[in-house]
C-alpha positions in Angstrom: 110.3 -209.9 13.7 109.4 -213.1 15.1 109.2 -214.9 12.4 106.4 -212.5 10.7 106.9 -212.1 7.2 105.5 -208.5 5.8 105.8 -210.0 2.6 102.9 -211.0 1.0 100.5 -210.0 -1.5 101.2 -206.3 -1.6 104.7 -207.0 -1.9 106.7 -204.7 1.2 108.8 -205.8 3.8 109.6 -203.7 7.0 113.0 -202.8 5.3 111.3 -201.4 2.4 108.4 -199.6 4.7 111.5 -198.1 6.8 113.2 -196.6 3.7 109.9 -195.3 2.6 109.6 -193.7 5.4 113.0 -192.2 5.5 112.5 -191.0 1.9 109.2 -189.4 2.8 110.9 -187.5 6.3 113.5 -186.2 3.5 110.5 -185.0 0.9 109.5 -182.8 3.5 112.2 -181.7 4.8 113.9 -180.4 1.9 110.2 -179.0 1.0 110.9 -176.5 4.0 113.4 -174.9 1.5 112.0 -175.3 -2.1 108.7 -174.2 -0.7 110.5 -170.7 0.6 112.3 -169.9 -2.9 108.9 -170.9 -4.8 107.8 -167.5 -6.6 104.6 -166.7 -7.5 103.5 -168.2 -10.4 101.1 -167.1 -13.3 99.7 -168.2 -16.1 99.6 -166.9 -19.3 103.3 -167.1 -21.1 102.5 -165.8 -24.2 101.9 -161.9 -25.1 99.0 -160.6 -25.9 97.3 -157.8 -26.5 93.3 -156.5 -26.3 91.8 -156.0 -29.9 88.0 -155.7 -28.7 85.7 -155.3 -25.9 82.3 -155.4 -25.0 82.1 -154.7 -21.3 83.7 -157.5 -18.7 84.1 -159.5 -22.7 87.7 -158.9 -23.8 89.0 -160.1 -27.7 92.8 -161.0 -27.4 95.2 -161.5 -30.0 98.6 -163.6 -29.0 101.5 -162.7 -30.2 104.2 -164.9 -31.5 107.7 -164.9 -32.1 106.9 -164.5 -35.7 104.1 -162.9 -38.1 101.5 -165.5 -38.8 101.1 -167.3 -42.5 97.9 -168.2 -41.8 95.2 -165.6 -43.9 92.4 -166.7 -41.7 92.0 -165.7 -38.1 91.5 -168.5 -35.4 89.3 -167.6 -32.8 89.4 -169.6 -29.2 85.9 -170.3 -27.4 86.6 -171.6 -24.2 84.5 -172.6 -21.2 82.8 -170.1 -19.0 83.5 -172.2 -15.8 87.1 -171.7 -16.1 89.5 -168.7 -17.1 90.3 -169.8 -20.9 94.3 -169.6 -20.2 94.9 -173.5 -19.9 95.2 -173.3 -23.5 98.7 -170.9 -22.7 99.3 -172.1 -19.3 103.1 -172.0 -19.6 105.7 -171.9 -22.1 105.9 -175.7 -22.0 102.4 -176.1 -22.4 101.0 -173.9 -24.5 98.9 -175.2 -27.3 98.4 -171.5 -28.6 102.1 -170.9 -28.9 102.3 -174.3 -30.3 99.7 -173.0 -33.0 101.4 -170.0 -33.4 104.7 -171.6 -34.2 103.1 -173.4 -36.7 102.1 -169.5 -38.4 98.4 -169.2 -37.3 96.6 -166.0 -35.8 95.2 -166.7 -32.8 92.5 -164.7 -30.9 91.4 -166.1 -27.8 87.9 -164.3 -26.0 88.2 -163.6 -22.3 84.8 -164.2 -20.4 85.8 -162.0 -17.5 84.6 -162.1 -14.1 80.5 -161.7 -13.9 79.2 -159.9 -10.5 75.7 -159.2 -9.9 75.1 -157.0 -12.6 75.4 -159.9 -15.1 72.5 -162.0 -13.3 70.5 -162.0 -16.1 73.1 -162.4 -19.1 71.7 -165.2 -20.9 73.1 -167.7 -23.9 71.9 -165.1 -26.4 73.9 -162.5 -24.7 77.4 -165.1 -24.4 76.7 -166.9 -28.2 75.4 -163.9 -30.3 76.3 -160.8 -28.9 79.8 -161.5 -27.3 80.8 -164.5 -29.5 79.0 -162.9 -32.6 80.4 -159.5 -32.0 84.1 -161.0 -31.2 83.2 -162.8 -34.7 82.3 -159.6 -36.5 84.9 -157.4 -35.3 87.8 -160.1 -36.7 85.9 -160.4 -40.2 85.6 -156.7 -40.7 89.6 -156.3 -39.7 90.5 -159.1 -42.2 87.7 -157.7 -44.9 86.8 -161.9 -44.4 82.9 -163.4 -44.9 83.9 -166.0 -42.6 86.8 -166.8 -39.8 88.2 -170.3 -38.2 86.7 -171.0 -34.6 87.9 -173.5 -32.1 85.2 -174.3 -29.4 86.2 -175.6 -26.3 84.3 -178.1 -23.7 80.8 -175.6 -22.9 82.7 -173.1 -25.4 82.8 -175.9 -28.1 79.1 -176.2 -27.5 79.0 -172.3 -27.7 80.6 -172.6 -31.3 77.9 -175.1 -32.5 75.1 -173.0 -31.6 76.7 -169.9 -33.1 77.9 -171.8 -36.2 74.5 -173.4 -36.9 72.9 -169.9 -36.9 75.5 -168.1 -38.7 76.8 -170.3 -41.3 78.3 -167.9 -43.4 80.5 -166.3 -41.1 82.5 -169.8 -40.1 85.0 -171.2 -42.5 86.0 -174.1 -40.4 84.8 -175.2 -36.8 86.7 -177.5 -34.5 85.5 -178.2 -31.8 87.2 -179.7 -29.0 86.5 -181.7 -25.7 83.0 -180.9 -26.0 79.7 -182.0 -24.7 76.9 -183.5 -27.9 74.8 -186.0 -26.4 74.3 -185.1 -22.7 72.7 -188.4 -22.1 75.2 -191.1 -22.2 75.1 -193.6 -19.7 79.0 -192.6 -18.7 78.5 -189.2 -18.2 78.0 -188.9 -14.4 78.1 -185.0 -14.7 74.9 -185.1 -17.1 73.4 -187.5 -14.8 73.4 -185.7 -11.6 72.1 -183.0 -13.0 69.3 -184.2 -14.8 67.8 -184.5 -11.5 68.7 -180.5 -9.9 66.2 -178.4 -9.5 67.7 -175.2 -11.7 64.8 -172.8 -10.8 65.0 -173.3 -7.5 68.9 -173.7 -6.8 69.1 -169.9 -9.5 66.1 -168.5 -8.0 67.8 -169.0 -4.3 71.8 -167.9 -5.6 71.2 -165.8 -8.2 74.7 -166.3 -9.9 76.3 -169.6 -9.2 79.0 -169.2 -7.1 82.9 -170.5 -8.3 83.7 -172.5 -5.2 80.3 -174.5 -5.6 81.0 -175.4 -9.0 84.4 -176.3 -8.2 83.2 -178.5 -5.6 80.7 -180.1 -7.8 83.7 -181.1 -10.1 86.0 -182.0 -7.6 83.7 -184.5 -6.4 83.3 -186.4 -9.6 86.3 -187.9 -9.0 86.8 -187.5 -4.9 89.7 -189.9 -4.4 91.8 -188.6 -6.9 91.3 -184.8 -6.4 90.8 -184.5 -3.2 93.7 -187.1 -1.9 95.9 -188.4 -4.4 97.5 -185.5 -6.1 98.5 -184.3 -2.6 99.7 -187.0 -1.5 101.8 -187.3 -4.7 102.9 -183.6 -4.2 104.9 -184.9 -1.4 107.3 -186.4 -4.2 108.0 -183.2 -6.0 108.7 -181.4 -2.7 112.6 -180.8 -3.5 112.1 -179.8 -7.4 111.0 -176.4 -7.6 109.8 -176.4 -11.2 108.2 -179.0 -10.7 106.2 -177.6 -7.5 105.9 -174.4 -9.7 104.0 -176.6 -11.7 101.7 -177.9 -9.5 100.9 -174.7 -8.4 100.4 -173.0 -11.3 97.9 -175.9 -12.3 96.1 -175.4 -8.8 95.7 -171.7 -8.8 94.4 -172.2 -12.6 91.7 -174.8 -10.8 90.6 -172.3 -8.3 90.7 -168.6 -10.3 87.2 -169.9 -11.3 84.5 -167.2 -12.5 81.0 -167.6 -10.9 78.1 -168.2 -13.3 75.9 -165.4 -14.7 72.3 -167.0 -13.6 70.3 -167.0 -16.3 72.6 -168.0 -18.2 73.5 -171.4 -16.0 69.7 -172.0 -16.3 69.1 -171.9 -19.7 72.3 -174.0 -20.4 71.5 -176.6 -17.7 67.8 -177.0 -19.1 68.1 -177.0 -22.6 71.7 -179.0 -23.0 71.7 -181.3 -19.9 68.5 -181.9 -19.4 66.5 -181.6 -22.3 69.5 -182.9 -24.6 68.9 -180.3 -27.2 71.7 -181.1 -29.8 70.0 -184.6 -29.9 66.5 -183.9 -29.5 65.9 -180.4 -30.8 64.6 -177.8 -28.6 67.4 -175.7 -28.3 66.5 -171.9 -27.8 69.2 -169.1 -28.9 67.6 -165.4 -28.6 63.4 -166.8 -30.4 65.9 -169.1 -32.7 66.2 -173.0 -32.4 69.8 -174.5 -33.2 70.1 -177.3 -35.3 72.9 -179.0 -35.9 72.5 -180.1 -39.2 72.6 -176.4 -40.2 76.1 -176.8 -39.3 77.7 -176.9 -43.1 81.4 -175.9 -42.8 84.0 -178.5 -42.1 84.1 -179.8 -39.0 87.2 -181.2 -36.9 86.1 -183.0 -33.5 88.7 -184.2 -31.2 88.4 -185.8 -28.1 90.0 -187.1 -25.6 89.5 -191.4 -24.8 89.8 -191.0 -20.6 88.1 -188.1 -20.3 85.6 -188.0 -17.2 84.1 -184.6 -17.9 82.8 -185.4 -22.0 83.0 -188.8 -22.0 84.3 -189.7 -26.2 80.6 -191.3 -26.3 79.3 -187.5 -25.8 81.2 -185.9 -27.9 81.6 -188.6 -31.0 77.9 -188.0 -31.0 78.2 -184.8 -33.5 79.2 -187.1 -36.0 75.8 -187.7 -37.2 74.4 -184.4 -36.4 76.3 -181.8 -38.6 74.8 -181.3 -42.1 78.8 -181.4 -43.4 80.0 -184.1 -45.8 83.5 -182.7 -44.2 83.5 -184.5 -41.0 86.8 -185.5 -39.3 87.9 -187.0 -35.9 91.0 -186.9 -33.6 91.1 -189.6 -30.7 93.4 -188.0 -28.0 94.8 -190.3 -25.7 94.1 -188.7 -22.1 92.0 -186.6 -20.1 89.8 -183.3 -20.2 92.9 -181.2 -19.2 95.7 -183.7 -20.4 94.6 -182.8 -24.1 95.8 -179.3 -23.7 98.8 -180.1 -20.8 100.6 -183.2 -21.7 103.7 -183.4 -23.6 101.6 -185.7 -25.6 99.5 -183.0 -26.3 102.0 -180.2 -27.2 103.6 -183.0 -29.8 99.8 -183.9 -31.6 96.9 -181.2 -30.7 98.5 -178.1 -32.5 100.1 -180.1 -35.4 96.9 -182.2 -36.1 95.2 -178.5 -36.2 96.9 -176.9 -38.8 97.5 -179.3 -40.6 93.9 -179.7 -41.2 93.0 -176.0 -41.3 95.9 -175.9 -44.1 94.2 -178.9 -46.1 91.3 -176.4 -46.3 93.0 -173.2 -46.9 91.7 -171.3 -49.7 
């Protein structure tokens, strides 16, 4: 090439561009075929079956290869901003059937899908009366004063609230991937919307609609969620489980619920703005949560790149709780590596019964 030389500091020569190139034109072509004989892929691999309902608010228990050892129900509390089945994506990664394997009873509670007629559900309605009742109806069928609950991200945060006014009916908490302090100088999430104006932006939607939420997370990290992970999709073009996969993780992304109004306000006032864990303030139903009210042991886990609850916001409930029983597991990777990752099927569901059995009694 006339004495040009492409090879420098990023390290390619035209040979090497050409067979990138090639290897790319053959991606795509043989992605004309996998994409064809792709089915249509779910989540969800585990059976389950509907134990409790209290209207759109379904109670499911899983069901394993194997009756469960475990005498004390374990009740999953996920996120309303995403369907709760990432937890049991697929058989692969599942941490419930990792749990399950391991002899536990798990319950997971389905938010459903709110529409209009939910516009003025508030935290009250989502901690007390769906979490509570979800709570009451598995202690009445175990004749138990108290149940295991696993909080996760905004449904961790759900868990504290409902654990620090009901102490007596949680025997162990764990929360996981979930927002304390809503203040820390690494959370871009809590800093943008410290500044929203929640009356106004409720007041105009009524409830929050999926795709704008979606949107508002995508953008948090633009490059690689809005270009990267496609461009790398071109590499898995010609593996069809693999591009299952992808798929599956991408409709799980999108199959968001929109956000019951009131509720949205309430949450982003008194948690994201007004830091209410930290600095009191926190209004459930006429009662004020505080964390220190919080007396049954108490795992945390977290996970060290996580850009949704950075390990500063979560690490926070350390000195919060009232408990002397206070333990914490550093995950290495992100907000939906920790439940994904083959890292994570190996460590999450271990580390959790393990330390529910310590306590077992």
């Amino acid at each position: 090439m006339n004495g040009f030389d492409l090879n420098g500091p990023l390290n390619f020569t035209a040979e090497s561009l050409a067979q990138e190139a090639s290897s790319t034109q053959a991606k795509l072509q043989a992605g004309l075929g996998t994409l064809r004989d792709v089915d249509d892929v779910t989540y969800g691999a585990t059976a389950k079956d509907e134990v409790w309902r209290d209207g759109k608010v379904v109670l499911y228990r899983f069901r394993g290869a194997h009756a469960p050892s475990a005498k004390v129900p374990l009740l999953i509390c996920y996120a309303l901003v995403n369907r709760p089945y990432m937890v049991d994506l697929q058989a692969d990664k599942s941490i419930v059937r990792g749990l399950l394997e391991r002899g536990e009873d798990v319950y997971v509670l389905d938010w459903g899908y709110p529409d209009r007629s939910d516009r003025y559900l508030e935290l009250e309605d989502y901690i007390q009366r769906f979490l509570g009742g979800a709570v009451d109806h598995l202690r009445r069928t175990f004749g138990l004063d108290a149940i295991n609950l696993l909080g996760i991200c905004q449904g961790g945060a759900f868990s504290l609230c409902y654990s620090a006014l009901n102490p007596a009916k949680v025997r162990n908490l764990i929360t996981m991937v979930t927002p304390v302090d809503f203040h820390t100088d690494d959370n871009m999430l809590g800093n943008w919307t410290r500044g929203l104006d929640v009356d106004l932006f409720v007041d105009t939607l009524g409830n929050v609609p999926a795709d704008l939420m979606n949107m508002t997370y995508l953008t948090l990290k633009p490059w690689r969620l809005f270009v990267q992970k496609y461009v790398g999709m071109v590499d898995i073009l010609d593996n069809k489980a693999a591009l299952e996969d992808f798929l599956r993780m991408e409709k799980w992304i999108f199959d968001s619920p929109d956000q019951a109004g009131e509720a949205f306000r309430q949450f982003v006032k008194q948690f994201y703005q007004s830091n209410g864990f930290v600095n009191g303030g926190i209004d459930i139903g006429g009662r004020e949560v505080h964390l220190g009210d919080v007396a049954m042991p108490v795992l945390n886990i977290f996970a060290e790149q996580d850009h949704l609850v950075p390990p500063a916001a979560s690490k926070a409930l350390a000195g919060l709780v009232g408990t002397d029983d206070y333990s914490e597991l550093s995950f290495k990777g992100g907000h939906i590596g920790i439940y994904v990752s083959g890292r994570a099927q190996r460590e999450v569901p271990s580390a959790i019964h393990d330390w529910l059995a310590q306590r077992a009694r």
